[in-house]
N, C-alpha and C positions, 0 to 999 in steps of 0.2 A: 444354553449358550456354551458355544467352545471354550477350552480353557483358555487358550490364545484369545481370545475376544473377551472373556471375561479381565484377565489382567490390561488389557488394553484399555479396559472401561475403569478400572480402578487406577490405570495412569493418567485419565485424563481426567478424573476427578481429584486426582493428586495434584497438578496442574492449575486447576482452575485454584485450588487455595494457594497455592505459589504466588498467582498471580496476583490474588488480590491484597496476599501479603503486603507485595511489593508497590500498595495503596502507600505505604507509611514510607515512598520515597520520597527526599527532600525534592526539591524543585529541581528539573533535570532540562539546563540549558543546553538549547541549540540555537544556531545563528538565525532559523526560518523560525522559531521559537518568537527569539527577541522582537522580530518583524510583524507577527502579529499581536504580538503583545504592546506592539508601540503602534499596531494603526491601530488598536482600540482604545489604546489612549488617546488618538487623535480626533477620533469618534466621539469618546465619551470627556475629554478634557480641553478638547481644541490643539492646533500645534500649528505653524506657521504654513503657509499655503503654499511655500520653497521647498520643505523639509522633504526626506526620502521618504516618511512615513505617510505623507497625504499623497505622494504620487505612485504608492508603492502600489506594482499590477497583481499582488497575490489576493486572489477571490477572496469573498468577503462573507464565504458560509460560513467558517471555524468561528474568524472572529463576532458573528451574530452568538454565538455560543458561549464567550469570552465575556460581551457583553452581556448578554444575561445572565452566567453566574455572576458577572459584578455586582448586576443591580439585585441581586436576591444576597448579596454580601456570600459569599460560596466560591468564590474565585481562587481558589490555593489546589497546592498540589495533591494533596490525597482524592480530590473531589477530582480533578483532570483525568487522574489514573484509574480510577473507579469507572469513569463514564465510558474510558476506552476500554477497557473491560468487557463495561456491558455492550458495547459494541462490537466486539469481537465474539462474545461468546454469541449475541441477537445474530451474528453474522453467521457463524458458523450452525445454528438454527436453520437459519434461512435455506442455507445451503443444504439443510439434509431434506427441505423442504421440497425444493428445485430437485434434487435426482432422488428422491426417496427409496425405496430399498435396496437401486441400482450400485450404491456405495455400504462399505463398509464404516461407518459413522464414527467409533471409536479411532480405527487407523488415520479415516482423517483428521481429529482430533489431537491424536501422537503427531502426527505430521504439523499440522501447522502448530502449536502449542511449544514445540522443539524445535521449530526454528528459531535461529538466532535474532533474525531482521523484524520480529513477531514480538521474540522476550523486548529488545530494545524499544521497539519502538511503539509498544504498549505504554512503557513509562515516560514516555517523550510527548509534551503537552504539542502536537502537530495534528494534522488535518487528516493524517494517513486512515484510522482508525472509522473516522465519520464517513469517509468517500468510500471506503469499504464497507458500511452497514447500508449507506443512501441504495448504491452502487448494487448489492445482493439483495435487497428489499426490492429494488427494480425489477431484477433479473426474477424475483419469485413469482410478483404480481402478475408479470410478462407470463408466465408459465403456467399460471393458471387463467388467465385469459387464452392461451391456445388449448388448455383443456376442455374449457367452459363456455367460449366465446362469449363474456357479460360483459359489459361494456364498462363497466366499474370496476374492474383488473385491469384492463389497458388504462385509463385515467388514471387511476394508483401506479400504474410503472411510467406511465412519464412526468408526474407530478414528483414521483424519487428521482429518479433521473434530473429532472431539474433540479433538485435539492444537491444530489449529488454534482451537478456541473457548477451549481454554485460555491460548490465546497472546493472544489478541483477542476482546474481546465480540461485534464484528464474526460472528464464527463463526458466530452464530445466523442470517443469512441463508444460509452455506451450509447449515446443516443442513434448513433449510426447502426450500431448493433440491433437496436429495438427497430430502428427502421427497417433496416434490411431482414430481421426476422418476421416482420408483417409481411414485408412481399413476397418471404419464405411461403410461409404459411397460406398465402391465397396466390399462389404462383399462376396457377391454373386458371383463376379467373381474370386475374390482370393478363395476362396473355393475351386470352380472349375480348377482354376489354381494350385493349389497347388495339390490338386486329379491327374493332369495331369504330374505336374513337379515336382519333388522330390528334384530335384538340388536346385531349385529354395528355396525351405524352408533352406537348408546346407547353400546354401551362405548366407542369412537372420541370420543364428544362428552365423555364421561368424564375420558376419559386427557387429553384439552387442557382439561376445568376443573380437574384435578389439577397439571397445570403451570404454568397460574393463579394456583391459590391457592396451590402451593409454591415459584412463582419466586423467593422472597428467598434461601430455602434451595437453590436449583441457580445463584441470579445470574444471571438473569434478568429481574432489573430494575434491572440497572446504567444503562439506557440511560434508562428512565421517570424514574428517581430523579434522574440528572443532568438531562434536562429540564426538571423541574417545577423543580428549583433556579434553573436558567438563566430559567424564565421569572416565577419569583416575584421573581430581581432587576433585572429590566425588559429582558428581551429579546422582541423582537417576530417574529412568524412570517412576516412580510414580508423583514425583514432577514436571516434565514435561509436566505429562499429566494434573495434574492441573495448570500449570501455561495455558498452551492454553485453556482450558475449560474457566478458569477465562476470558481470554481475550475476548472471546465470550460474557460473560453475559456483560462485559466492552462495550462492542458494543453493541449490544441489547439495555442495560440500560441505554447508551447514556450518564457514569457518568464513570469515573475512581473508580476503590475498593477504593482507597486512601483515595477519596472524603466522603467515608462511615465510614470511622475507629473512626471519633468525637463520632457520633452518634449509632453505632453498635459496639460491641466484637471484636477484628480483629479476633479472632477464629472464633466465629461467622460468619460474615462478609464471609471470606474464604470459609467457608464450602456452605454458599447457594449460591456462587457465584459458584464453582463447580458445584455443579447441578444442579442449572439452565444450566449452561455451557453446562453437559453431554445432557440437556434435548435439549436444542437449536441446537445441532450440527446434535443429532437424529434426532428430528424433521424437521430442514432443508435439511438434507439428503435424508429425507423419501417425502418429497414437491418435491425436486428439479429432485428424479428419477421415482416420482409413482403420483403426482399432476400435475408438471410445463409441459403442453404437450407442448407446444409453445417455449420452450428452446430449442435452437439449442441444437444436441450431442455433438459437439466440446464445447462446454460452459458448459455444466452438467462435460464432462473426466476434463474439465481443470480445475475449480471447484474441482471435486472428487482429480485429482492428487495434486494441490496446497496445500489441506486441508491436505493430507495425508504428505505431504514433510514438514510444518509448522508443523504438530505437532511430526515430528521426529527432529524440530530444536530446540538446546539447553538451549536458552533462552526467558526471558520471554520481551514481549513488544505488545502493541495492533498496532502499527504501524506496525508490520508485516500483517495484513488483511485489509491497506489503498489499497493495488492493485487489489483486490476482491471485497473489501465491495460494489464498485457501480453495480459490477455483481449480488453480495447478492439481494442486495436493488433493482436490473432488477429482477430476478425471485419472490420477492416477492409483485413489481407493478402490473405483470402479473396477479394474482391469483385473484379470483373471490373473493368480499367481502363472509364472511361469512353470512350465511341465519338464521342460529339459532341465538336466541335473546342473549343465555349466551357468544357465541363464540363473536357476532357483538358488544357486551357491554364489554370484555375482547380487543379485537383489539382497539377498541374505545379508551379506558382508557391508554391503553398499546403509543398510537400514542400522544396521549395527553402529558403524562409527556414525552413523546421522544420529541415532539415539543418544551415543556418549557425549559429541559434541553437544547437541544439545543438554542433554542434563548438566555438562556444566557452565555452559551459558547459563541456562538457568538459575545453577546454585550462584554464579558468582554477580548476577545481575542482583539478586537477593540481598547477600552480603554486603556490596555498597551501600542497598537501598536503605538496610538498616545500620552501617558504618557509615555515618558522618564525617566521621577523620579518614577513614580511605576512598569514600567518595566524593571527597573537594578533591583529592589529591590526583583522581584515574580518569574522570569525567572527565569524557571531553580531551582528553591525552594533557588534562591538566592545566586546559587554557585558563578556566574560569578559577582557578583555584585561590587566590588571594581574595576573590569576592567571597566564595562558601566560606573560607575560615572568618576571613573579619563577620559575617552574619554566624557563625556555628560559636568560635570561640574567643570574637572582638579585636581577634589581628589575625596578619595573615602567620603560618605555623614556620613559614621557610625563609632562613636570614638572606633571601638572593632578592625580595619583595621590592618590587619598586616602584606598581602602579597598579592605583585599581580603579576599575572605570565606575563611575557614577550611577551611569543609568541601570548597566549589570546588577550591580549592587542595592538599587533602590526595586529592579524586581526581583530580587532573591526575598527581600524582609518585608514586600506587600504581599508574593504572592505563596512564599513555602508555608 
């Protein structure tokens, strides 16, 4: 083994105990948090048939998971952080499965491990972690059913698939993916088939205007329905496209915009984070369908169809590409180091500050996890902070206190 690959393999063995360090974080509220944690209260407790939590449209995979650690009494936060763990490490398994010695396994490892959106939201009891494990277990079975053609590799990648759509609307790109990687795969004979059978394409045209017109009844149109909301309250399809372009250079840069605004214009700030964004998406697009040969097709559609579903989704958040980014980061392990001296001196630099940024995301995600008094105080830019103190040290620590919410509060002391 290289010396470069060997210390690569001892950083991400460095990593993997970081992370599970950071099992012994307190309970790490988020608002999509609260949400499922209150429909499986309503699931498992009852709650009025008005309430936001019985009509709330967030799939009902994670919270299946919620409720079963409840009923096994396991429901607290070291056990959450622990499971997304193992699903991130089964994940990135999976993935060295699907391209096996085409990638350099360790770099990908550095790479998604050091990212920002990866350290966070590992500790964040959300759905992202499961839709990523369902979502790569799909994508391997798939891979080995076009090695093998057994017909017990295709049933295991859409039985994940399902598991995954349940957990995530998101699901529906992979299913499209799997689909459209079948007709990859026997292109030749459908052709010929459809040349022969004419029927056979009518009922195909069929079967997608019945999913159509029964999308409300499969959910299906979680995503149409929240858009047209989003844009009847005045949101514009330009602003959209910059918020996901942003989100890109957000990943890339290994820094949140936020982190920039002391130091840069937030116009500023804004505007080259866009571009870079437009440039990153080009340019990975253009890798991933005319460079990456060694990508599976099912992994290029699912990729292509993801990105394309994400940036028709309304809002803006870099957590929506925690269930890609270790694909991202597979197809760019793959690739040969650059030969020219400008490009290998630009990668160089480029890995470098992605390196530092991360290691201190890392150190400082740690630091809270095991500081009580500085993580009620930073969490969350400090929202939730009179709940963590009154549960850490039985009042809130800041004489400005002047209200703490109830329900916040009653799930910090059932479930930390």
């Amino acid at each position: 083994m290289k010396q470069r690959d060997l210390l690569l393999k001892w950083v991400v063995y460095g990593l993997v105990l970081v992370y599970l360090l950071n099992c012994f974080s307190p309970l790490r509220l988020h608002v999509d948090m609260l949400r499922y944690f209150a429909i499986k209260d309503c699931i498992e407790l009852g709650c009025p048939s008005d309430s936001f939590a019985a009509g709330d449209y967030l799939p009902y995979g994670y919270t299946i998971l919620l409720l079963v650690l409840s009923k096994l009494s396991l429901l607290h936060s070291f056990v959450l952080v622990f499971i997304n763990c193992i699903y991130l490490f089964g994940s990135l398994l999976l993935i060295r499965k699907i391209f096996g010695n085409q990638i350099n396994f360790f770099l990908l490892g550095v790479l998604v491990l050091l990212n920002w959106t990866i350290i966070k939201f590992v500790t964040h009891p959300l759905s992202e972690m499961q839709f990523l494990f369902f979502s790569m277990a799909s994508l391997y079975f798939f891979r080995r059913y076009s090695d093998t053609r057994r017909l017990l590799s295709l049933i295991l990648s859409f039985a994940m698939c399902a598991l995954a759509f349940l957990t995530r609307s998101a699901g529906l790109a992979l299913a499209a993916a799997l689909v459209a990687g079948l007709l990859w795969l026997y292109r030749e004979q459908l052709l010929l088939l459809m040349r022969r059978n004419k029927i056979l394409v009518v009922a195909l045209v069929l079967v997608l205007a019945c999913i159509v017109v029964f999308s409300r009844l499969l959910g299906l149109d979680h995503y149409t329905s929240v858009f047209t909301k989003q844009f009847r309250e005045g949101l514009q399809f330009s602003t959209m496209l910059k918020w996901h372009f942003t989100e890109w250079s957000e990943i890339a840069g290994n820094t949140s915009i936020v982190k920039i605004f002391p130091f840069v214009p937030a116009s500023v700030a804004k505007t080259l984070f866009f571009g870079i964004g437009v440039l990153l998406v080009a340019g990975f697009l253009w890798l991933l369908f005319a460079r990456a040969k060694g990508t599976p097709m099912v992994v290029k559609l699912y990729l292509l169809f993801y990105t394309v579903l994400m940036f028709d989704w309304p809002f803006y958040d870099p957590r929506f590409w925690v269930p890609v980014l270790p694909l991202i980061a597979a197809v760019i392990a793959g690739l040969p180091f650059p030969k020219r001296k400008l490009y290998r001196a630009a990668v160089t630099g480029w890995f470098a500050v992605y390196l530092v940024l991360g290691v201190v995301s890392a150190a400082y995600m740690t630091y809270t996890s095991l500081n009580r008094r500085v993580m009620a105080r930073t969490h969350a830019n400090g929202v939730y902070r009179n709940e963590y103190e009154t549960v850490f040290f039985g009042k809130p620590q800041s004489d400005t206190a002047r209200r703490i919410d109830p329900e916040v509060l009653s799930v910090i002391r059932r479930y930390n």
